[in-house]
N, C-alpha and C positions, 0 to 999 in steps of 0.2 A: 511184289516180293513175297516170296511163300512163307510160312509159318517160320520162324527160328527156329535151329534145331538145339535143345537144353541138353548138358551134362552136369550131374551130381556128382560130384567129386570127393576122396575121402571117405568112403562108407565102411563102419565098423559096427552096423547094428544093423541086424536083417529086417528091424521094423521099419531104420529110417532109406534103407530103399526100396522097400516096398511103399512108402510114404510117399517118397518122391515117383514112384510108379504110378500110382494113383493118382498124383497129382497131374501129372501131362509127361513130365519129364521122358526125352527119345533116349539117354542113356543115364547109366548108372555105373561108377566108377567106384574100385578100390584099389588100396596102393598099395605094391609085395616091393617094398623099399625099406628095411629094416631101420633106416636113419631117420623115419620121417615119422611126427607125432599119431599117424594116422595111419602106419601099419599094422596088418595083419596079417595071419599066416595061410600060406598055399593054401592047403586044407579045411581053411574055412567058408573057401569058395562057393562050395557047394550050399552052407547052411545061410551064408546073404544072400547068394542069389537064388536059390532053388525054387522059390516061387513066385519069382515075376511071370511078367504075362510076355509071350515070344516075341511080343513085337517091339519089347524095351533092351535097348543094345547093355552090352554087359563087358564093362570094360578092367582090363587088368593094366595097373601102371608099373614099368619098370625102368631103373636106372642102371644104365650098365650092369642087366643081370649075368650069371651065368646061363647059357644054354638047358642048363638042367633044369634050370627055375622055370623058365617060361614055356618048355616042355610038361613040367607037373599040372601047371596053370593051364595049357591047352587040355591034356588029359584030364581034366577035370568033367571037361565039357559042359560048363558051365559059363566059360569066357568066349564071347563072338568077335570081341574087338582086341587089339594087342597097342598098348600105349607107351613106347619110349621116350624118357626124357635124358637120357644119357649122350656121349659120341658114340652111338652103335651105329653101324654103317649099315646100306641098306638091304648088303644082302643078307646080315646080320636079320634084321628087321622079314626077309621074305622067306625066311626059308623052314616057320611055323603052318607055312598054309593057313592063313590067318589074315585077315585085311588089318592093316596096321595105319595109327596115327603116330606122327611124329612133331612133338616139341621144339619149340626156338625156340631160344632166349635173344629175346631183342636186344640188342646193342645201337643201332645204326640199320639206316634203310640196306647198303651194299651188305653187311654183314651176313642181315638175316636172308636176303633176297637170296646170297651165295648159300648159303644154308638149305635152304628149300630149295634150290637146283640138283641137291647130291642126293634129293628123295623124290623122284620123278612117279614112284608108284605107293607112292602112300594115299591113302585112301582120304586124309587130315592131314590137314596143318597145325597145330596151334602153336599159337602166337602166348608166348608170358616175357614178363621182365626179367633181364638179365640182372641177375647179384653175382657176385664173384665167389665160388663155393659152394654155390646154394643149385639146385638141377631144378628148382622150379618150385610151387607152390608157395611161391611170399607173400601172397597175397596182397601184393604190391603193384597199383597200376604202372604204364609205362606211355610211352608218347602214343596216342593212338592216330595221332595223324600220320606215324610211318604204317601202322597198320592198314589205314586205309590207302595205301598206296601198293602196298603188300597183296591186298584182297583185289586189285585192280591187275596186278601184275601176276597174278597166279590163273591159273588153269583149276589147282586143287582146290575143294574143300577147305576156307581156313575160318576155324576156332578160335574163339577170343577170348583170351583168360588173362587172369593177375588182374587184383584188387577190384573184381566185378561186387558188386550188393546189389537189391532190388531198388537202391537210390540212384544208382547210377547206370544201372544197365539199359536205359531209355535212351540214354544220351549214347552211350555208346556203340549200341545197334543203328542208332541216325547215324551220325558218323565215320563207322567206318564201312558198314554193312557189310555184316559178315555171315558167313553159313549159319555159324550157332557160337550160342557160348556157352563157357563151362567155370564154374564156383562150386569151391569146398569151404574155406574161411569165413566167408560170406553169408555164409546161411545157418551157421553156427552156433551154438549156445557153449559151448567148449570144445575142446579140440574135438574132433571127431564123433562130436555127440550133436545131429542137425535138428533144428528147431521147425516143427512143418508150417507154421507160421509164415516166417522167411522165404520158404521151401516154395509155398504158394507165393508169394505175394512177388519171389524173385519169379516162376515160371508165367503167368499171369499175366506180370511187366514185361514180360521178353515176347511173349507171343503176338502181344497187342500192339506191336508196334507195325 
């Protein structure tokens, strides 16, 4: 099995993704979801990420944006990855010229399996727990033995989020084996503020397995 691929998720400080750049981490995430503790604005795209190194993926999360939003975000040129957690559908999803991941929320193995058939060219899967309300980041694990049935039945790329820490992510890389995983909560010292600590000791545990 090759290296795990890590997502930092949540990033509202350009030091702490460059932190997690340094550290190993293959992408580094920020959220233009106005509802979410861990927003930030289009425009600040540039000053997180402007100086990573080209080979760290640089990802934008949006929920049910407008077209305009994820258009500023592309024109930024500083976003390689396009992350939806909303019902956008997928032409929605292709039509930034942009490789795109896309979000389930687990419910049930048929649920999400139907789910992931309506995104045949998403670049990602990932997998988080269904809460009712909520598009994603509960930082709330979910049954990960559908997961691993999920990662068996897929063709894509699938990511494994909700309620990941550096305690548990050993177990759950055995388990369902999956492309890579992705933690914001988890590596945390407050909302949106990452502890490099964590930062290392989640990416470290995840590679060594």
């Amino acid at each position: 099995m090759s290296a795990i691929w890590t997502k930092i998720c949540g990033i509202t400080r350009a030091e702490d993704a460059e932190t997690a750049a340094r550290l190993g981490a293959d992408a580094v995430g920020l959220v233009l979801y106005s509802a979410s503790p861990r927003a930030v604005a289009v425009d600040q795209c540039q000053s997180l990420f402007g100086n990573l190194p080209a080979e760290v993926r640089r990802v934008a999360l949006f929920v049910d944006p407008a077209e305009a939003l994820v258009r500023q975000a592309v024109d930024s040129q500083c976003i390689d990855l396009l992350q939806f957690h909303g019902s956008e559908t997928e032409d929605f999803c292709l039509q930034f010229d942009l490789p795109y991941m896309k979000a389930v929320r687990v419910r049930d193995l048929e649920q999400a399996q139907a789910e992931i058939e309506n995104y045949p060219a998403a670049e990602k899967i990932l997998l988080d727990k269904y809460q009712e309300n909520v598009p994603g980041g509960t930082g709330k694990q979910f049954d990960w033995s559908i997961a691993t049935k999920l990662v068996l039945a897929n063709q894509q790329a699938i990511v494994l989020a909700g309620g990941l820490s550096p305690d548990n992510v050993q177990a759950a890389i055995r388990q369902v084996g999956p492309f890579g995983v992705d933690i914001s909560s988890g590596v945390e010292s407050a909302p949106g503020v990452k502890d490099p600590e964590l930062i290392k000791k989640f990416i470290e545990l995840s590679k060594s397995v």
